[in-house]
N, C-alpha and C positions, 0 to 999 in steps of 0.2 A: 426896223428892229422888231422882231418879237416880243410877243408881250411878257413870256417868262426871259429873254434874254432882259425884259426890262426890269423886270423886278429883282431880275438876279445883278445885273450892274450897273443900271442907268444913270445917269445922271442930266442934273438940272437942264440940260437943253434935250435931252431925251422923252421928259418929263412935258415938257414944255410941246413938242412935235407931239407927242402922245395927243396932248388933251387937244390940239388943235384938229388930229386926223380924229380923235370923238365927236367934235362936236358937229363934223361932216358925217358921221359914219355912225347909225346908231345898232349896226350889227357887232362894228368893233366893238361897241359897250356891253352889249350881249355876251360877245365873245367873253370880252378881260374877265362881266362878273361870274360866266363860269369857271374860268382859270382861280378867280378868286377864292371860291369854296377850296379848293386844293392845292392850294400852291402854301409850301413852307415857308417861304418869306412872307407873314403873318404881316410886319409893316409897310411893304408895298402894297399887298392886297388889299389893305386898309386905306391907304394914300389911292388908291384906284377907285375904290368905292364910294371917298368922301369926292372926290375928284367929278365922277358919273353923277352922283347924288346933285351936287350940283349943277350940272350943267342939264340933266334931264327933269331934274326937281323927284326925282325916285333910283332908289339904287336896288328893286325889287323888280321891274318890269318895265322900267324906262316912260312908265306911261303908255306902255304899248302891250301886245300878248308876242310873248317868248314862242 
């Protein structure tokens, strides 16, 4: 699923594969938190950011250079 197909209709087992392909994937993180700055669903991109925050301990750089 796409990350804006996700924010536009995902649900909880969506949600759920998401944070599992992050925590393999730390480009996808990259990826979502650019999506984040722009994407209009305000409350997923918030749910994506608290989501990366924890799983990287940063929702700014992942701990790594962008």
């Amino acid at each position: 699923m796409a990350i804006d197909s996700l924010f536009e209709r995902g649900v909880r087992g969506d949600w759920e594969e998401f944070v599992a392909a992050l925590r393999k994937d730390p480009q996808l993180a990259r990826d979502t938190l650019k999506m984040c700055e722009h994407h209009a669903n305000f409350e997923s991109a918030n749910l994506a950011r608290v989501l990366i925050r924890h799983i990287y301990r940063s929702d700014v750089d992942l701990g790594l250079e962008l």
